[in-house]
Each structure stands twice: as structure tokens, then as C-alpha cells.
C-alpha positions in Angstrom: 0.0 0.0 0.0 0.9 3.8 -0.5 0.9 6.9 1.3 1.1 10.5 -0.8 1.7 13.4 0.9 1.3 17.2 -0.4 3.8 19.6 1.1 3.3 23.2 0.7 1.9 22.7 -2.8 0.8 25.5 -4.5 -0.9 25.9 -7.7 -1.0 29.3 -10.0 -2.6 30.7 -13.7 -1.0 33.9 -14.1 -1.8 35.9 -11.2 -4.3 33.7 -9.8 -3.5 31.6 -7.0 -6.3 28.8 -7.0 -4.3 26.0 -4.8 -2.2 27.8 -1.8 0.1 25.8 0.6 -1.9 23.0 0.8 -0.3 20.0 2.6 -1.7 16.8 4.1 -1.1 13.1 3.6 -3.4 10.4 2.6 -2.1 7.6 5.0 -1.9 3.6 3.3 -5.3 2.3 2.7 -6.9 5.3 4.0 -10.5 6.8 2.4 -9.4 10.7 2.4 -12.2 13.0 1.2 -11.4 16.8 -0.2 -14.8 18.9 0.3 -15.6 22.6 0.1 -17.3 24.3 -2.1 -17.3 24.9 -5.8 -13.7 26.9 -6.9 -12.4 25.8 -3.8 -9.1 23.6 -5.2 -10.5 20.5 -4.8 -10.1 19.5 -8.0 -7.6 21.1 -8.9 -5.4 19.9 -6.2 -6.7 16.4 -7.5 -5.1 16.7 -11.0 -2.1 17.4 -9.4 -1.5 14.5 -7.9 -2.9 12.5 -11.0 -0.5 14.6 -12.9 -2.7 16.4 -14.9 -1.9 19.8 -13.7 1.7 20.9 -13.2 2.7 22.2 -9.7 3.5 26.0 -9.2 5.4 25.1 -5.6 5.9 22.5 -3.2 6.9 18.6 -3.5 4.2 16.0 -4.1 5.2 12.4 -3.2 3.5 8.8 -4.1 5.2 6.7 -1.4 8.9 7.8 -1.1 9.6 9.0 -4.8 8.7 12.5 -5.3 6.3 12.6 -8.7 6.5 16.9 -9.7 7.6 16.0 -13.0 6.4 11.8 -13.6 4.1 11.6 -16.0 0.4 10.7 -15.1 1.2 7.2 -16.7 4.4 6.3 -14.8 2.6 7.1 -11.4 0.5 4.1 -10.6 -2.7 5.5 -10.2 -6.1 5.5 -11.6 -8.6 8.4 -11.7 -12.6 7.9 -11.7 -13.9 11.5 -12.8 -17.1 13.0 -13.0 -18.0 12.5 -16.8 -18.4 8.1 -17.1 -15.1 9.1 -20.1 -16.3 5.4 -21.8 -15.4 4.9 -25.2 -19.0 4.7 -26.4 -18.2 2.2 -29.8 -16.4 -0.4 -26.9 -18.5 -2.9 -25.0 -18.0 -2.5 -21.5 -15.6 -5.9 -22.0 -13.5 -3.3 -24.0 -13.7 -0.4 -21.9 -12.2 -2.3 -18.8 -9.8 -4.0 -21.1 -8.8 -0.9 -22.7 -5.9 -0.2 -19.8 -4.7 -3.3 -19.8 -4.4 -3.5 -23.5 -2.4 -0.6 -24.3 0.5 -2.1 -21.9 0.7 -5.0 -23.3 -0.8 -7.3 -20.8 -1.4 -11.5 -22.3 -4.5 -12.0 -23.2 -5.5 -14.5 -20.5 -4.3 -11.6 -17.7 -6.4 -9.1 -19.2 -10.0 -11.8 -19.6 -9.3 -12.8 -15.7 -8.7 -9.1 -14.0 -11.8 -7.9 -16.4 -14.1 -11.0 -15.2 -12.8 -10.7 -11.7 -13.9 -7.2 -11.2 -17.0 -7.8 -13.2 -17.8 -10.1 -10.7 -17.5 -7.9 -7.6 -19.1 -4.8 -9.4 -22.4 -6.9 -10.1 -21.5 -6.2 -14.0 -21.0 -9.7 -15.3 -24.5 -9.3 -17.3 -23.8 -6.6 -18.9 -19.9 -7.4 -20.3 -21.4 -7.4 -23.8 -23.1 -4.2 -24.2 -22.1 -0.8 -25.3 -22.3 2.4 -22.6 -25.5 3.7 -24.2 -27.3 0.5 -23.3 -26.4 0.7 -19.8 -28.4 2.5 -16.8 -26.1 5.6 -15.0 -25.4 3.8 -12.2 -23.8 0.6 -14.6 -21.8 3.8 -16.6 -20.6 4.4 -13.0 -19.7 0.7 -11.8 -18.1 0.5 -15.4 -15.7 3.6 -15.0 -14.8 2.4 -11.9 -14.1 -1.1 -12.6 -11.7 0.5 -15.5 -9.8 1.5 -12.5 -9.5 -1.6 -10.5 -8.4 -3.8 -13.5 -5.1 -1.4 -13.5 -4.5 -2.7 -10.1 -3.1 0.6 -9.4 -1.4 2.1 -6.1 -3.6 5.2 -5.3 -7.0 5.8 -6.8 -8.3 9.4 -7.2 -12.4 9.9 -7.6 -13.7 13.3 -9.0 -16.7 14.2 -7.6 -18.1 11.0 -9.3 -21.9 10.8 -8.6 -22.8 13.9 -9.4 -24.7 12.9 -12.3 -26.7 10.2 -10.8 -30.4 10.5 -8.8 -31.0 11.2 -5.6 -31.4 7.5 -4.3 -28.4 6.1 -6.8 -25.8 7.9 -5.1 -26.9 7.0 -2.0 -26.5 3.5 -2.9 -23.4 3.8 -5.3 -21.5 5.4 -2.2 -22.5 2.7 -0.1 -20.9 0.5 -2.8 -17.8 2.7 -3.5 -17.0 2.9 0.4 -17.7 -1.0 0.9 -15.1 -1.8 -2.5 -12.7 0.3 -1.1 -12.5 -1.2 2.3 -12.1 -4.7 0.6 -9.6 -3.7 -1.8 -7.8 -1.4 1.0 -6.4 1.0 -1.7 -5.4 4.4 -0.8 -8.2 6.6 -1.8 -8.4 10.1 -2.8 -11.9 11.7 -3.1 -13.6 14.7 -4.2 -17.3 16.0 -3.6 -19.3 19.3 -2.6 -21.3 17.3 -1.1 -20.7 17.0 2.4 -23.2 14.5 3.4 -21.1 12.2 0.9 -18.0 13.3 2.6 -19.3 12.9 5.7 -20.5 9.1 4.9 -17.5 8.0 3.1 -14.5 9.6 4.4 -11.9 7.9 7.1 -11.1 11.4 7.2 -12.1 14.8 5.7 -9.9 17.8 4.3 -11.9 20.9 3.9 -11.0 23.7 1.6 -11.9 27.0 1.2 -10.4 29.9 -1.3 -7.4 27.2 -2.5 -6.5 26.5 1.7 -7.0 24.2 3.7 -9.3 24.7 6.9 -9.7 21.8 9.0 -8.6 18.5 8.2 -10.2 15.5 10.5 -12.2 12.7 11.0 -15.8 13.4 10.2 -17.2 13.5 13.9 -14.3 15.5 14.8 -14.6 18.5 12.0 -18.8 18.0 13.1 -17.9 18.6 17.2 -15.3 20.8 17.0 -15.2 23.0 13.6 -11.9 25.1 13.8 -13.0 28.2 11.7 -15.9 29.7 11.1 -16.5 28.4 7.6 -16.2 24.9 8.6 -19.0 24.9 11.5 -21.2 26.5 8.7 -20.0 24.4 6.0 -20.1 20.7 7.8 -23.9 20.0 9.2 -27.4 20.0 7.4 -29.1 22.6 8.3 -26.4 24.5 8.7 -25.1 26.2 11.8 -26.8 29.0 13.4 -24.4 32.0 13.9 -25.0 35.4 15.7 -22.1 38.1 16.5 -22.6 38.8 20.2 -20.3 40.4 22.7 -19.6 38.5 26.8 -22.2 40.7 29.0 -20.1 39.7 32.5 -21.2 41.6 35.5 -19.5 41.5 38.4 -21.4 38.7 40.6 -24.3 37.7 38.0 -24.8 35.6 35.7 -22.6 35.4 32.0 -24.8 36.1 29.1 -24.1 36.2 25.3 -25.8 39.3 23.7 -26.5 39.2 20.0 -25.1 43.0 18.7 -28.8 43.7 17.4 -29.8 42.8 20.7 -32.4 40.8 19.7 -31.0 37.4 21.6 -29.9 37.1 25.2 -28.3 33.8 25.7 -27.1 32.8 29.7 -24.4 30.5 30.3 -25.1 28.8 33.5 -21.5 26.9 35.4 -17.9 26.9 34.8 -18.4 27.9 31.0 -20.0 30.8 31.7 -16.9 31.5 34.5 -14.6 30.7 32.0 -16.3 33.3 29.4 -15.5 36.2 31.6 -12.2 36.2 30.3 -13.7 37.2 26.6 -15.7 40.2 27.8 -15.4 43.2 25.4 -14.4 40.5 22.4 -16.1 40.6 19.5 -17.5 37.0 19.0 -19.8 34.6 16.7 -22.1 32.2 18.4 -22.8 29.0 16.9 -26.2 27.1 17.3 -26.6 23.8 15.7 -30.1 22.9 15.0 -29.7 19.3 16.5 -29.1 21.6 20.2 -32.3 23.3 19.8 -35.4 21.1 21.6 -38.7 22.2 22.4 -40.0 21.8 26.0 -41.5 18.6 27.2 -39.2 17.1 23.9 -36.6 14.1 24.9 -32.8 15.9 25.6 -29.7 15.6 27.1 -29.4 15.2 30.9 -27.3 19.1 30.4 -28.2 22.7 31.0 -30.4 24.1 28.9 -31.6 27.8 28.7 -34.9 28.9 26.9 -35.1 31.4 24.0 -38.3 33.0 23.6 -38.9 33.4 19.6 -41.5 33.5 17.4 -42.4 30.6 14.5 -42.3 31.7 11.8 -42.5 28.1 9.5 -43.2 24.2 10.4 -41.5 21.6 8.2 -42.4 17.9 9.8 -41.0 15.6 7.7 -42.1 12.3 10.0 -39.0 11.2 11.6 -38.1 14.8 12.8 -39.5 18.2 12.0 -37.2 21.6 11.2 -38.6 24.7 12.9 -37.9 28.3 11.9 -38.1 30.9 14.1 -37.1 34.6 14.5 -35.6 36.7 17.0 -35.3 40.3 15.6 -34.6 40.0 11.8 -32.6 36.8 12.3 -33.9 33.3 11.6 -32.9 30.2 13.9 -33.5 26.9 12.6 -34.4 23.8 15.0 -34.1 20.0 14.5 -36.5 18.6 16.9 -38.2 15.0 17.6 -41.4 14.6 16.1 -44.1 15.4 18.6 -47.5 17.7 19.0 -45.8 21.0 17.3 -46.5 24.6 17.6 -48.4 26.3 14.7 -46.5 29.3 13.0 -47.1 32.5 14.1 -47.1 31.1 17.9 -44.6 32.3 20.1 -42.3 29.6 21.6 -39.2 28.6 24.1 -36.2 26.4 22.2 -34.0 25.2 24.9 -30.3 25.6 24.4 -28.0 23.1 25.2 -25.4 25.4 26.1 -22.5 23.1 26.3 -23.3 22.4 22.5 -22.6 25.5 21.5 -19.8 26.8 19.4 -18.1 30.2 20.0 -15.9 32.0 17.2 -13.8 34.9 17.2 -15.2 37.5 15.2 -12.4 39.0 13.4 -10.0 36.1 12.8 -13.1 33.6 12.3 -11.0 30.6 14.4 -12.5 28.8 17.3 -12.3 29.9 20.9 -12.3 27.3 22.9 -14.6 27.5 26.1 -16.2 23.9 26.5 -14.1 20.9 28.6 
């Protein structure tokens, strides 16, 4: 198995820099997952290590050889991307041969590795047919099967489901995730999608603007986001934030205060001792949905502080329900259990679980650390 490693890479068109000191390492047999949003690098830092794209700066290895200047076909990779790329005049026999061909493999080599993987991909019907007479998620299984024939070191995936249904790429990344635990190949992928990230990764690098943000396992970037853009970015729905400032008097109680002053939030215990050391600090609070509950609702055995807000929309979708309310001109969302729910227009108390909740530095956009 093989490790690659980015260190300090860096990746320019002219005067725009698109990948910027990017390092990381995507350990043997590991499922490593690059997310952010669209123009982030992803890609881009992708074809770099497949060789596509040159590298402005920094050193790129594939286990101990450093691979800058190899070309994509002396690396021992193989690349999935987003487009099925099947020759559509080649039976899908042909298409997963095609590889193997081209270097010269004996024949009998070539018809065992394709029948093989046919086998595992569930494609062994269909080894006779041309692209066009295949379903999307068969184009899929195909592209990637072109892959594992090759046998390769490292395989890269490029945001590869994007052009399947809703309920397809929910199975095909159950499929992708399960192949590449049985193979145990080093896996690169890309997606936007960070429920797919979040389902499939060992671990999770998160870009934003060509840099990395956070790079951890996907309970870890979920718990603890680093920056701002990572606890908005990782979650669905996504965070709640509000700037507030540390109202600390003397002997009372802590309280956040949203800026608008639409949104008092106390912090009962040693967090809110330990948040009288950020009085007069410009802050972000973060709310996750899933810390919202209504009264009488099934929660934590924790703290938890009411917010008086008004509905303003009910969404019950059976298992759950999302709430929006408003306090001032800002609207909170809430994940809650399914239960007898208010009507909009009501007023209502969402308890807090205040040792959920996330707290940012307003300026520099990093974490501040309060909870144990």
C-alpha cells in the first residue's frame, strides 16, 4: 500500500492563486475525502497529484519518490472522474480491457482481472453491451471497474456521482466505500457534497479559497469545527451563527448578547466563568439545529436555557421536524423529535443546550475554545 503526501503545494494561472500551501497526507489504505465548495481547489489539487496539472510550488510524493515531474502514466494511479469518459463504440468488456491493453498485458491476464472485477461490481451481465445500453449507475460501476483492472497504487475519484439520482448515489457510495474497504487501496476523493464526505471519508480535508481549513475525522470537524466556515460548511441545516459580545457583570450571571440585541443567551457553570475572560471581544455564536429542543421534547441530561422566539414556518418531515423561528430580523433553525408541534405564528421557548454550542472569534473567524 501507499501513502502520498502534499507539502506546501501551491498551484497558480497567471496571477491567480487557486491552490495555496496545501499540505496533508493520505495515509496507506486510508479513504481521504477533499470537500468545500465549488472553486475551492478540490479538483484542482486532485489533478495534481494524477498529474494532470503541473505544480506551481511544493513537493508531491506517491510513497517515497517524489512525482512533480512523472508523468500521469508512470505514477500508478487510476482516476474515476465526474464525466463516465467510456469509449461509447467499446463494450464494457472493451472499456475495462482498454488499460490493460495498451500495456501489453497477455490475453489471458487481461480476460481474468476484467471477469474478476466484473464479478465484484455486479457487472457480469452486462460485459457485452455498449455504454448507451447501460443505466447511469452501470456507466458508474463501469468507469470504476476501468480503475480496478489497472490494479493501481492510489485511486483518485472526482466528484463521481454527481450525475446520478438522488437514491443512486446514496447506494453507489455505499458500494464505493464498501469496494474500497475490501480492496484497501489508498483513496483520494472529491465531492461538494458534504453528506457524501461525511458518509464515506476515514477522514475529511476541507477547503476553502485554494486553503485548507480543518482536516479530521468526520465526527471531529462536526464537534469541534476550527474556523468559522467549517462549522457553517459541515452539518445540514447548517449552523446558526450570531455576533454577540460577553455581557459579564460582576457577581451575575454570563450572558451572550447578539449586537442587534435581539438574543440574550445565559451561560449557567464553569463555561460561563470561564467566558468572563472574553468580555469586550467581538464573538460569533454557533447554534446547531440538532441543540435546539422544544419543552416537554426528549434531551440531554445538560443545562439548557430557553429562547423566547417567534415561529415563523413548520416543516415535519415524519421522523423529525425543522422549525424556523425569529428573534429580531434573524432566523434560527431547530431539528426537533417529532411530537404535537407549535403552529407558525405562535410564540415559543427552544431550549439551548449550552454546552453544545460553538463560539468563534469574530475577526479572525477561528474557534475559541470554552467547553471541557
Amino acid at each position: 500500500m501507499t501513502t502520498v503526501r502534499l507539502e506546501s503545494v501551491r498551484k497558480e494561472y497567471g496571477a491567480d492563486v487557486v491552490v495555496d500551501d496545501v499540505s496533508f497526507e493520505a495515509q496507506e489504505g486510508e479513504f481521504l475525502v477533499l470537500v468545500g465548495p465549488s472553486g475551492c481547489g478540490k479538483s484542482t489539487t486532485l489533478r495534481m497529484i494524477a498529474g494532470l496539472e503541473t505544480i506551481t510550488a511544493g513537493q508531491l510524493r506517491i510513497g517515497d519518490a517524489v512525482v512533480n515531474d512523472v508523468a500521469p502514466s508512470a505514477r500508478d494511479i487510476a482516476m474515476v472522474f465526474q464525466s463516465y469518459a467510456l469509449y461509447p463504440h467499446m463494450t464494457v468488456r472493451e472499456n475495462m480491457a482498454f488499460a490493460l491493453v495498451l500495456r501489453r498485458l497477455p490475453r489471458p491476464e487481461i480476460d481474468a482481472r476484467v471477469r474478476d472485477t466484473a464479478a465484484m461490481l455486479g457487472l457480469d451481465a452486462v460485459l457485452d453491451r455498449t455504454p448507451r445500453q447501460l443505466s447511469g449507475g452501470q456507466r458508474q460501476r463501469v468507469a470504476i471497474g476501468r480503475a480496478i483492472v489497472r490494479q493501481p497504487r492510489v485511486f483518485l475519484f472526482d466528484e463521481p456521482l454527481s450525475n446520478l439520482d438522488a437514491k443512486m448515489r446514496v447506494q453507489m457510495r455505499r458500494e464505493i466505500s464498501a469496494l474500497q474497504r475490501r480492496l484497501g487501496v489508498t483513496t483520494i476523493y472529491v465531492t461538494h457534497d458534504q453528506v457524501e464526505a461525511m458518509t464515506m471519508g476515514d477522514r475529511i480535508v476541507v477547503m476553502h479559497k485554494g486553503r485548507i481549513q480543518q482536516i479530521d475525522t468526520p465526527l471531529g470537524l462536526y464537534d469541534r469545527p476550527r474556523t468559522l466556515f467549517v462549522a457553517g460548511f459541515i452539518g445540514s441545516p447548517a449552523m446558526n451563527t450570531f455576533a454577540v459580545r460577553v455581557d459579564a457583570a460582576a457577581a451575575g450571571a454570563v450572558s451572550l448578547v447578539a449586537e442587534d440585541g435581539a438574543l440574550t443567551l445565559a451561560v449557567p457553570g464553569a463555561r460561563g466563568e470561564r467566558l468572563r475572560a472574553l468580555a469586550g471581544r467581538r464573538l460569533v455564536l454557533g447554534i446547531r439545529p440538532e441543540s435546539l429542543y422544544l419543552e416537554g421534547s426528549p434531551r440531554p441530561a445538560r443545562p439548557m436555557v430557553p429562547l423566547r422566539l417567534t415561529l415563523a414556518a413548520v416543516e415535519p418531515l415524519g421522523n423529525e421536524a425543522l422549525l424556523y423561528a425569529t428573534a429580531g430580523a434573524r432566523e434560527i433553525t431547530a431539528r426537533v423529535a417529532p411530537q404535537p408541534l407549535p403552529r407558525a405564528g405562535d410564540a415559543v421557548d427552544l431550549l439551548v443546550d449550552v454546552e453544545r454550542v460553538h463560539l468563534f472569534d469574530a475577526d479572525t473567524e477561528e474557534r475559541v475554545e470554552t467547553r471541557d
